[in-house]
C-alpha positions in Angstrom: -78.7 6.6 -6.5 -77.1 8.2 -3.8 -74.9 4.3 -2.8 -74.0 5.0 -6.6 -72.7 8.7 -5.8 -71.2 8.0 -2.8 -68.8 5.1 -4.6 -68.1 7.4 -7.5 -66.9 9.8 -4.8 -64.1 7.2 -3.1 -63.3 6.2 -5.8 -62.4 9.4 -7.5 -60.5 9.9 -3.9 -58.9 7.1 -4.5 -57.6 8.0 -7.8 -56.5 11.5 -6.6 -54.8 10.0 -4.0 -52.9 7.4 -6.1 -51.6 10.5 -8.0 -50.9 12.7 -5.6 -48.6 9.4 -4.1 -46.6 9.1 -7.8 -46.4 12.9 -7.9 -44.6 12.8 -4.0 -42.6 9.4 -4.9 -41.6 11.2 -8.4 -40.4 14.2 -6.6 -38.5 12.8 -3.6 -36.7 10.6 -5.5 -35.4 12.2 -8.4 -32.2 10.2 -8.7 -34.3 6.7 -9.3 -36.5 8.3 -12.3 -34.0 10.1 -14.2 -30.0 9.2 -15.2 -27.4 12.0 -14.6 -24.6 12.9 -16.4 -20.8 13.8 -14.8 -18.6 16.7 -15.5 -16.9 16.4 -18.8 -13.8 17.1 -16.8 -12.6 13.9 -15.1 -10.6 16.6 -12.8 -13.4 17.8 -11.5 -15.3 14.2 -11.0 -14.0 13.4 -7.3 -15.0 9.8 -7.0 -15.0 7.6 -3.7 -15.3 4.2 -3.0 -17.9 3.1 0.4 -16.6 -0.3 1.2 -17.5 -2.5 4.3 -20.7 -3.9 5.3 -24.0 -3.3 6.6 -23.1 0.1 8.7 -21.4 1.4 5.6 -24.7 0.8 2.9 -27.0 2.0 5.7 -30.0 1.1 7.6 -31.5 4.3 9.1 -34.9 4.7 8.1 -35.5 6.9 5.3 -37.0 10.1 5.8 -37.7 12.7 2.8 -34.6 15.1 3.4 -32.4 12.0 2.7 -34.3 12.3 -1.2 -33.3 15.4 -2.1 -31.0 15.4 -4.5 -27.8 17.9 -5.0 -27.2 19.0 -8.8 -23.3 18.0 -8.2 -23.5 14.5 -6.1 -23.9 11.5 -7.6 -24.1 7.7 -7.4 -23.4 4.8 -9.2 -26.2 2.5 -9.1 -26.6 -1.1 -9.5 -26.4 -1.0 -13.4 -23.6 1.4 -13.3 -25.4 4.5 -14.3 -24.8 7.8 -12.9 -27.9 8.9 -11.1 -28.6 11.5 -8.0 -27.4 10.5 -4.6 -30.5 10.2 -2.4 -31.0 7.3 -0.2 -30.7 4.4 0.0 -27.6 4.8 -2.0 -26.6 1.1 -1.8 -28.5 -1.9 -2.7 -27.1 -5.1 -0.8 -30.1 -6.1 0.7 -32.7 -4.2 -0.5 -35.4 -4.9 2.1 -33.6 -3.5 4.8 -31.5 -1.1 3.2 -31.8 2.5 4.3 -30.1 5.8 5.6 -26.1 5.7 5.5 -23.4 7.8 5.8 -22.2 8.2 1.9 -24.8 11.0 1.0 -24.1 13.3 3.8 -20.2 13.1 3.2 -20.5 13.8 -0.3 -22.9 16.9 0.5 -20.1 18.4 2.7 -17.8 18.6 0.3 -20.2 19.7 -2.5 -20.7 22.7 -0.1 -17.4 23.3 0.5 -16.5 23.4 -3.0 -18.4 24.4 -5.8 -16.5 23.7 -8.6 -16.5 19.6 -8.3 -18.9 16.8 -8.7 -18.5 14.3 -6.0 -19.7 10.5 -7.3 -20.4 8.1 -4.8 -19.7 4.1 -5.6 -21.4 1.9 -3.1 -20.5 -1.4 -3.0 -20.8 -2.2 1.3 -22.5 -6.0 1.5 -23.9 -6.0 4.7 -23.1 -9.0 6.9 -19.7 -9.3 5.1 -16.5 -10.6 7.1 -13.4 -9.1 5.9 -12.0 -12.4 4.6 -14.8 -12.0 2.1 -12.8 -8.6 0.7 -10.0 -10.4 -0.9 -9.9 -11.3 -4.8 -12.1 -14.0 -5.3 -13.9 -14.2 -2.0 -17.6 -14.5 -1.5 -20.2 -13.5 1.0 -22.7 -16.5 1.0 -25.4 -14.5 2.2 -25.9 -12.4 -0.6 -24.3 -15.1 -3.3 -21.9 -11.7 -3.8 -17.9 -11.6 -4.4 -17.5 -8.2 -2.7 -13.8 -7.2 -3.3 -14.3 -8.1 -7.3 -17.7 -6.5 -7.8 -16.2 -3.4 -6.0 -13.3 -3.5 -8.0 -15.4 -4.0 -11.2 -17.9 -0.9 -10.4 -14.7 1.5 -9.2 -12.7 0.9 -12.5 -15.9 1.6 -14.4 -16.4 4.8 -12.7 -12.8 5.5 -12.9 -13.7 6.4 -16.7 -15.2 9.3 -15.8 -13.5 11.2 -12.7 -10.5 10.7 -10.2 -10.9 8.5 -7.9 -10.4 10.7 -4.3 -11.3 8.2 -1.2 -12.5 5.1 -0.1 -14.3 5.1 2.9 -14.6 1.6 5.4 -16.9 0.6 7.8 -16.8 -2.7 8.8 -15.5 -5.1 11.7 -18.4 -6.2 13.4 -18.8 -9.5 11.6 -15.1 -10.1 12.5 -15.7 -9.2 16.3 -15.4 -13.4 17.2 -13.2 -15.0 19.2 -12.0 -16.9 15.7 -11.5 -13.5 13.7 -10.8 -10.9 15.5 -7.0 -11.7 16.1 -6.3 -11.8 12.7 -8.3 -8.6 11.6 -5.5 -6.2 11.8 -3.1 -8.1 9.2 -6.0 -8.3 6.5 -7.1 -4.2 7.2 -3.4 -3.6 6.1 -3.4 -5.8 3.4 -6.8 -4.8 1.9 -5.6 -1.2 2.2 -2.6 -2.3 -0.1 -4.5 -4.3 -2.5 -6.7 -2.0 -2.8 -4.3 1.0 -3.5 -2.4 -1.2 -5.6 -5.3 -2.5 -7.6 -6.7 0.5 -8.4 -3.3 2.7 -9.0 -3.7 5.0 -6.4 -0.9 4.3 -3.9 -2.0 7.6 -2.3 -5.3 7.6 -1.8 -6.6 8.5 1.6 -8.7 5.3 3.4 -11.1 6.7 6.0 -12.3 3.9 8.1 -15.1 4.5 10.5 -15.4 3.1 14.6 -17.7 0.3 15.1 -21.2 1.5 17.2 -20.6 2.1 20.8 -24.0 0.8 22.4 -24.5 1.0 26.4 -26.7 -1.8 26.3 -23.8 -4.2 24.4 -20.8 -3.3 25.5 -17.9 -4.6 23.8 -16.6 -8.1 24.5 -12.9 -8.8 23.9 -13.0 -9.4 20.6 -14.4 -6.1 19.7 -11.6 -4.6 21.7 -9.3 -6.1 19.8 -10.8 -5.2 16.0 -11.3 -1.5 17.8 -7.7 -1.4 18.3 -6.6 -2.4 15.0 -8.8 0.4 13.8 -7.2 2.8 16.7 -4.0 1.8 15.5 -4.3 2.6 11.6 -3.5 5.9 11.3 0.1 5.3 13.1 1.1 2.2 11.1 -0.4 2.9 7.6 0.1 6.2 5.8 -2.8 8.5 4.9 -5.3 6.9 6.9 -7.9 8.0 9.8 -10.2 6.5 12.5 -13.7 8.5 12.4 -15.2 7.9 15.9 -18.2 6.8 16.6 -18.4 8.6 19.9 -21.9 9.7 21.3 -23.6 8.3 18.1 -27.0 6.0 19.0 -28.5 3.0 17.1 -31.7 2.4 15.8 -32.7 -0.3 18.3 -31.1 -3.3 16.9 -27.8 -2.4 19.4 -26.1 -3.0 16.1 -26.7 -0.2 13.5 -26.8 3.2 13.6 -30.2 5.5 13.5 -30.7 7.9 11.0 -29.4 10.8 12.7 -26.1 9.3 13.5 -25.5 8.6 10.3 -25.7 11.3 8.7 -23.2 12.7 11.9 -21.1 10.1 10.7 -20.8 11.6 7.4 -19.8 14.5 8.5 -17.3 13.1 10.2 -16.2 11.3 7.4 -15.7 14.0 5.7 -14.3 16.2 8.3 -11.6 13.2 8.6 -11.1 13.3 4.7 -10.3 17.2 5.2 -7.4 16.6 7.8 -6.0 14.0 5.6 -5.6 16.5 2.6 -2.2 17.7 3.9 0.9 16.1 2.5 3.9 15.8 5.2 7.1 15.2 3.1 10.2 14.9 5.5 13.9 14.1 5.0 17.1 14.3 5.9 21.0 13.4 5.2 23.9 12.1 6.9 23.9 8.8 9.1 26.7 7.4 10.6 25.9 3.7 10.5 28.1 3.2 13.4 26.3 5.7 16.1 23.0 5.5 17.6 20.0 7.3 15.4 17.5 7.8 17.8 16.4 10.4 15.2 15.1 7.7 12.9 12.1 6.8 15.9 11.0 10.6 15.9 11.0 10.1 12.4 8.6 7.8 12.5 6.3 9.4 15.0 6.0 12.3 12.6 3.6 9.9 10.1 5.5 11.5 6.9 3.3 10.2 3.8 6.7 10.4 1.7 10.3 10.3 3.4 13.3 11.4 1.5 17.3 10.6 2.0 19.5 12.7 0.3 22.7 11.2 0.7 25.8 10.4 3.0 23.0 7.2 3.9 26.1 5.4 5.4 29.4 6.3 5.8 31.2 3.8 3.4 34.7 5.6 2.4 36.0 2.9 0.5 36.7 0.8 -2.8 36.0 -2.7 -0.8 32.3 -3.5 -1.5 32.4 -6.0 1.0 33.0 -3.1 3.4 30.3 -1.1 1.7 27.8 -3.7 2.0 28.6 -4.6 5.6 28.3 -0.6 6.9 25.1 -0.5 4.7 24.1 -3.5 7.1 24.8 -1.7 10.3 22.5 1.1 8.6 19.5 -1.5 8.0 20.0 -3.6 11.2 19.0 0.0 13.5 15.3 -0.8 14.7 14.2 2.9 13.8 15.9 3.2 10.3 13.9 -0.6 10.0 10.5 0.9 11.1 10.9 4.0 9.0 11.6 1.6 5.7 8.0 0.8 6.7 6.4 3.7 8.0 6.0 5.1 4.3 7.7 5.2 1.0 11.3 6.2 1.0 13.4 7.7 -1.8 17.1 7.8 -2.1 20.3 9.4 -3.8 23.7 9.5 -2.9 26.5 12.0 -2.0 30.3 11.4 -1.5 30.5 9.3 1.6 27.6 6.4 0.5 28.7 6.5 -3.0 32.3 5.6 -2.1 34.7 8.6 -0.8 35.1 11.7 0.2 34.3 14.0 -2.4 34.3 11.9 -4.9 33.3 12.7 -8.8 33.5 10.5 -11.6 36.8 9.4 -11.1 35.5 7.3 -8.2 37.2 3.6 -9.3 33.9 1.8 -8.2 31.1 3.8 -9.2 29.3 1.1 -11.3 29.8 -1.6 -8.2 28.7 1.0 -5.7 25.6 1.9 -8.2 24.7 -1.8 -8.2 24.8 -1.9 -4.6 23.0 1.1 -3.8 20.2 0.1 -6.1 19.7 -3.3 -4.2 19.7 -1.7 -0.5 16.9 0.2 -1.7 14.9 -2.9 -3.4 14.9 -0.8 -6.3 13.1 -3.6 -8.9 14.5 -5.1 -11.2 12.7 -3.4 -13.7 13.5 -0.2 -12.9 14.8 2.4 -15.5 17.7 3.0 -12.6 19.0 -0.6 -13.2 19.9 0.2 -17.2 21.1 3.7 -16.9 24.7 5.2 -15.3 24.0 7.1 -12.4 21.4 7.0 -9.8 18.6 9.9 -10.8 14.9 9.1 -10.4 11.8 10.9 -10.2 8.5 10.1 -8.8 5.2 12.0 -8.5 3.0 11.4 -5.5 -0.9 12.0 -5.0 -4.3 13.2 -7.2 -4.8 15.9 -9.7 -4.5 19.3 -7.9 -2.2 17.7 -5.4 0.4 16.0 -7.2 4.0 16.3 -5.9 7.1 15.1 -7.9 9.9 14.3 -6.2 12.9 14.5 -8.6 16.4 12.5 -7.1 19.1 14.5 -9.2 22.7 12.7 -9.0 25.5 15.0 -8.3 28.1 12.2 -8.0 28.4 9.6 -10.8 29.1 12.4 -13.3 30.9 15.1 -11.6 34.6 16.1 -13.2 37.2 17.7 -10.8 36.7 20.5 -8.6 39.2 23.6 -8.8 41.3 24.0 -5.5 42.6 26.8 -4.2 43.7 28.5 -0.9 41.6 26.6 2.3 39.0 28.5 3.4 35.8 28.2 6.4 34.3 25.6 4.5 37.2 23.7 2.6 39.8 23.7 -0.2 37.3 24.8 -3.2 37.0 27.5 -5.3 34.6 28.1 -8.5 36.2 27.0 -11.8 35.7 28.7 -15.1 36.2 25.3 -17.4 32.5 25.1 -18.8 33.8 21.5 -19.9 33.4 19.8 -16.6 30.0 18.3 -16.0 28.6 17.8 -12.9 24.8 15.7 -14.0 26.1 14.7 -17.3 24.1 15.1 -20.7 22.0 11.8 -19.9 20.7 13.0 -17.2 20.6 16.6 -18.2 18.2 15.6 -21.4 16.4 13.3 -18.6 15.8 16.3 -16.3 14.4 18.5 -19.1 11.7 15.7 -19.3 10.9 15.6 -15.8 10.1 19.5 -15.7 7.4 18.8 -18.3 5.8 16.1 -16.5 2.0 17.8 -14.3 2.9 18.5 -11.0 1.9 21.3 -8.6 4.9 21.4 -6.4 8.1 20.5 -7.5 10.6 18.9 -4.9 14.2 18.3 -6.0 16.5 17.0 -4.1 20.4 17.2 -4.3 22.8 16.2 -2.4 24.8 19.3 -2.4 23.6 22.6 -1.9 22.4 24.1 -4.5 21.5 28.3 -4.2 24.2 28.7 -1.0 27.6 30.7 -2.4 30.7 28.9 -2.4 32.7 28.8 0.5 35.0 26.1 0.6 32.9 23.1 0.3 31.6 21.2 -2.4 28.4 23.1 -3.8 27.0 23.6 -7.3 28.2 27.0 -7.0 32.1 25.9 -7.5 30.3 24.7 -11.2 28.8 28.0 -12.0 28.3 27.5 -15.4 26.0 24.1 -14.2 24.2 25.5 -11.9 23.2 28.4 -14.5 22.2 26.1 -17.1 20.2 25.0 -14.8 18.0 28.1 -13.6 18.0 28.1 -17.2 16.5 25.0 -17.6 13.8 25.7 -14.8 13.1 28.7 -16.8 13.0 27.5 -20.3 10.7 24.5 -19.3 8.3 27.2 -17.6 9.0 25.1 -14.6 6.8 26.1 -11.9 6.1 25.0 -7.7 10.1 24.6 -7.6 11.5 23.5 -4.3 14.8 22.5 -3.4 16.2 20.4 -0.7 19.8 19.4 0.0 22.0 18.1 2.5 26.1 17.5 3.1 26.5 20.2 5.5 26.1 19.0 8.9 23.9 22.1 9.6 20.5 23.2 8.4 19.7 26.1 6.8 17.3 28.1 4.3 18.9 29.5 1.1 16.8 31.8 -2.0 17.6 33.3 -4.9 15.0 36.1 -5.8 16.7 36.8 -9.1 17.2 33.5 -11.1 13.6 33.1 -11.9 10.5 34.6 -12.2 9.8 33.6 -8.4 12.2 32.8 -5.6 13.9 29.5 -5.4 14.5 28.1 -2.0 16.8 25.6 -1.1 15.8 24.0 2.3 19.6 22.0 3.5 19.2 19.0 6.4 22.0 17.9 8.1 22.9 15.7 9.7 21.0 13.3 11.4 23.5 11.6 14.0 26.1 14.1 13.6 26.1 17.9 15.5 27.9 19.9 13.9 31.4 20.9 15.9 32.3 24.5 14.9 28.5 25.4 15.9 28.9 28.7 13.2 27.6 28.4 9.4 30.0 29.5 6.4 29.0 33.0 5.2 26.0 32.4 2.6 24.8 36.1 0.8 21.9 33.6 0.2 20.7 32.6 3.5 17.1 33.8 4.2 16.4 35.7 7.4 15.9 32.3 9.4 18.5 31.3 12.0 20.3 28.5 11.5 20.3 24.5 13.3 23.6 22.9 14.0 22.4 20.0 16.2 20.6 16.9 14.9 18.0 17.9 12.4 15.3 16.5 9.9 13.4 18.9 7.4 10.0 19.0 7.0 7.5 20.5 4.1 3.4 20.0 4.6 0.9 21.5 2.2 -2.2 22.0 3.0 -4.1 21.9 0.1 -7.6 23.1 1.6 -7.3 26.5 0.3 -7.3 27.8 -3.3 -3.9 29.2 -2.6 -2.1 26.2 -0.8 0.1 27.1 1.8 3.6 25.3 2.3 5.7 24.6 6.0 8.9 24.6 5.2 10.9 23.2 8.9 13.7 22.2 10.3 12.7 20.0 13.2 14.9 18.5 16.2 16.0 15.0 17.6 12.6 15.8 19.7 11.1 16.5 16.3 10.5 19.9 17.4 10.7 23.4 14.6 13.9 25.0 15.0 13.3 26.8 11.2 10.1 27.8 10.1 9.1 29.4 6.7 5.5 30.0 5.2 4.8 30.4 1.8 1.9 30.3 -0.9 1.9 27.9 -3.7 1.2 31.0 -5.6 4.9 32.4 -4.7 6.4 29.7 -6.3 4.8 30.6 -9.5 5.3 32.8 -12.6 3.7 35.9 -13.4 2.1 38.7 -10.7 1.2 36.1 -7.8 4.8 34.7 -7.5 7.4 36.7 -5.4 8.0 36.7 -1.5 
């Protein structure tokens, strides 16, 4: 009786204790019981993308605060369902998977901002070489074609959010003698392919240091995969390096402990913080013939986006066998060549690149000049530029809530005769009072209406000539003042909003507003020249000018964003051969909009 008693005993332990296991298991790990559902705005569904191998999917061990699920993150699991991010997020190899860094990045952000949903995608393999990340490639280890399966789960989440990051960790299994020398081409070129694959040419790429161990100090080979990491953020455009600095492993010598994961994560996500500024630089005025040392401080700024606004090369002539060989000169300069490569570059035209001084529609070789402008740039052949007169373009630059659109206006192809009249400080013209003459043309004025409707937060547009300044002699759109108030009218009938305008010609630089043509003030930020001081050393008078000084010596203009805050804040600069500021003006997003919060 009492042997009978004493087993109904452990075993009703047993069974309590079974429970009470379920009931712990249950609640730890929420996300692997129960699917969740995303925001039904894709706006607010910031997705990103952890690529690499075995120190990107994790193998800390798991401990229960790394199960406690956050209402807003979420992960994509193996059978593409949207469940809570607790770890192990990925699922390469399960037996060893663990702790990674994903699930602490995505909680800093959630923190930081409470009106998104961050969704992770895992899709590290551990063990994978980079070779394995191309289309078509497999790992053998895990029978897995990494670059297709990631590229498979991130279009599936791209359904329900916008995609915001991808984060890399990977390099070890490329730290050989036979790899390593070769692992810097294929980082660029995955970064490409992947930005190209998945439309998002701007789309920042975190990639993360490979573990620093006393005990295994780096050979050679890992030097040399280190310093292609080193060396991203320099050569490719919105990237970082997140260190690994100080971080300890878990005992392998090869992947991190639990702890420095999750340090890693933050640093992830500090690193994706810094990245969310947006450096837009450009300038006018080459002469192809002079040195352009300019063009290498250019470079060393790391502009995600740089923009010429005319007078490219000095051409001055109908011969477009002369054209093409002073657009030569332009290309064969080692720092205009690196900065065709630093990061994307837009052009339009003024006088002296579209053929001659001054110059307006009656220019004999416009259409020649067009078709030779459009190849410098390796404008495809698609290209809605190819098949229309003139030379205006517009493009619009990174995600939702950061989007910049960059609108190239033409101020050339289309431009009838300027009225002359007595020389003054800045030349020979005078405004005329003939509403006939055109200076964009009814093409591209219908064409510019459509741009103003296309989502954007800020609004850049460039032309060539300056824009707000008075007249004073020189060509500006002020000598066409019936143009130049159709268009504030235009910017105000559209309801046209984050307005920014930037201009060159000049030889100086200066800041121009107008407080009274719209709702908020218009600025018009002039770059010139970058090769060319300007002689005189004094500005013509300009009622416009804002209470900055002006920059007569070689010059590039600057504007970052910093989108961190709810109320961005824009630099606008005019930066030295040194790449110095010489101008500096602050402004609010907000200021550039209509209603109460726009104004100075």
């Amino acid at each position: 009786m009492h042997a009978t008693a004493t087993i109904f005993r452990r075993t009703a332990w047993l069974v309590l204790l079974v429970a009470s296991l379920v009931s712990l298991s249950a609640a730890r790990c929420p996300g692997q019981t129960a699917a969740a559902t995303p925001p039904a705005d894709k706006d607010k569904f910031h997705l990103f993308l952890l690529v690499g191998q075995s120190n990107m999917a994790g193998r800390g061990r798991v401990e229960p605060q790394d199960q406690v699920a956050h209402p807003r993150l979420l992960t994509l699991d193996k059978e593409l369902q949207w469940q809570p991010a607790v770890d192990p997020l990925h699922f390469d190899k399960p037996a060893v998977v663990g702790v990674g860094l994903g699930r602490t990045f995505g909680l800093q952000l959630v923190e930081a901002d409470p009106e998104i949903t961050v969704g992770l995608i895992p899709c590290a393999v551990g063990g994978s070489p980079i070779a394995s990340w191309q289309p078509g490639g497999r790992h053998a280890q895990t029978n897995t074609q990494p670059y297709d399966d990631a590229l498979r789960r991130a279009r599936h989440a791209l359904r329900f959010g916008q995609l915001r990051g991808i984060l890399w960790h990977q390099g070890e299994s490329d730290a050989t003698p036979e790899l390593a020398g070769e692992y810097q081409q294929r980082l660029h070129e995955l970064i490409a392919r992947l930005r190209k694959d998945l439309q998002a040419e701007q789309v920042p790429f975190i990639a993360g240091q490979m573990g620093q161990f006393a005990e295994r100090p780096w050979d050679a080979a890992h030097k040399l995969v280190d310093a292609a990491h080193q060396s991203l953020p320099a050569q490719v455009p919105r990237t970082a390096l997140v260190s690994s600095e100080g971080l300890g492993h878990k005992g392998d010598q090869v992947h991190f402990d639990a702890a420095s994961y999750r340090e890693l994560g933050r640093r992830y996500a500090a690193a994706y913080r810094g990245l969310l500024r947006t450096r837009i630089l450009f300038g006018s005025c080459a002469r192809q013939e002079r040195p352009m040392p300019i063009f290498e401080t250019i470079v060393g700024q790391h502009p995600d986006l740089f923009v010429f606004l005319g007078d490219n090369i000095y051409a001055d002539t109908t011969d477009m066998r002369v054209m093409r060989a002073k657009y030569d000169q332009l290309q064969a300069d080692p720092g205009f060549a690196r900065l065709r490569k630093a990061c994307p570059n837009l052009a339009t035209w003024d006088d002296h690149d579209y053929g001659q001084n001054d110059a307006g529609a009656d220019y004999p070789q416009r259409e020649a000049s067009r078709r030779l402008f459009l190849d410098f740039w390796s404008e495809r052949a698609d290209s809605p530029r190819r098949s229309r007169a003139g030379v205006y373009d517009a493009r619009v630059f990174g995600p939702v809530g950061q989007r910049v659109q960059i609108i190239l206006l033409d101020t050339r192809y289309f431009r009838g005769p300027l009225r002359q009249g007595a020389k003054r400080e800045g030349g020979p013209y005078v405004p005329g009072d003939d509403p006939a003459v055109p200076l964009l043309g009814e093409e591209q004025w219908a064409w510019l209406r459509e741009q103003l409707t296309v989502p954007a937060e800020l609004r850049v547009i460039a032309t060539s000539i300056q824009c707000v300044a008075q007249d004073a002699g020189q060509e500006c759109w002020a000598n066409l003042p019936h143009e130049r108030q159709r268009f504030y009218r235009l910017l105000d009938e559209t309801r046209a909003e984050g307005v920014l305008l930037i201009s060159g010609d000049r030889h100086w630089a200066e800041l121009s507003v107008n407080r009274d043509a719209l709702p908020y003030p218009l600025y018009d930020l002039t770059s010139s020249s970058f090769n060319q001081p300007h002689p005189r050393g004094t500005p013509t008078e300009n009622r416009f000018r804002d209470n900055v000084p002006t920059w007569h010596q070689e010059n590039f203009g600057a504007i970052e964003i910093d989108w961190r805050a709810d109320d961005p804040q824009l630099v606008l600069q005019i930066r030295d051969l040194q790449g110095q500021p010489k101008m500096d003006k602050r402004i609010r997003l907000s200021q550039l909009r209509r209603g109460p919060a726009g104004g100075n």
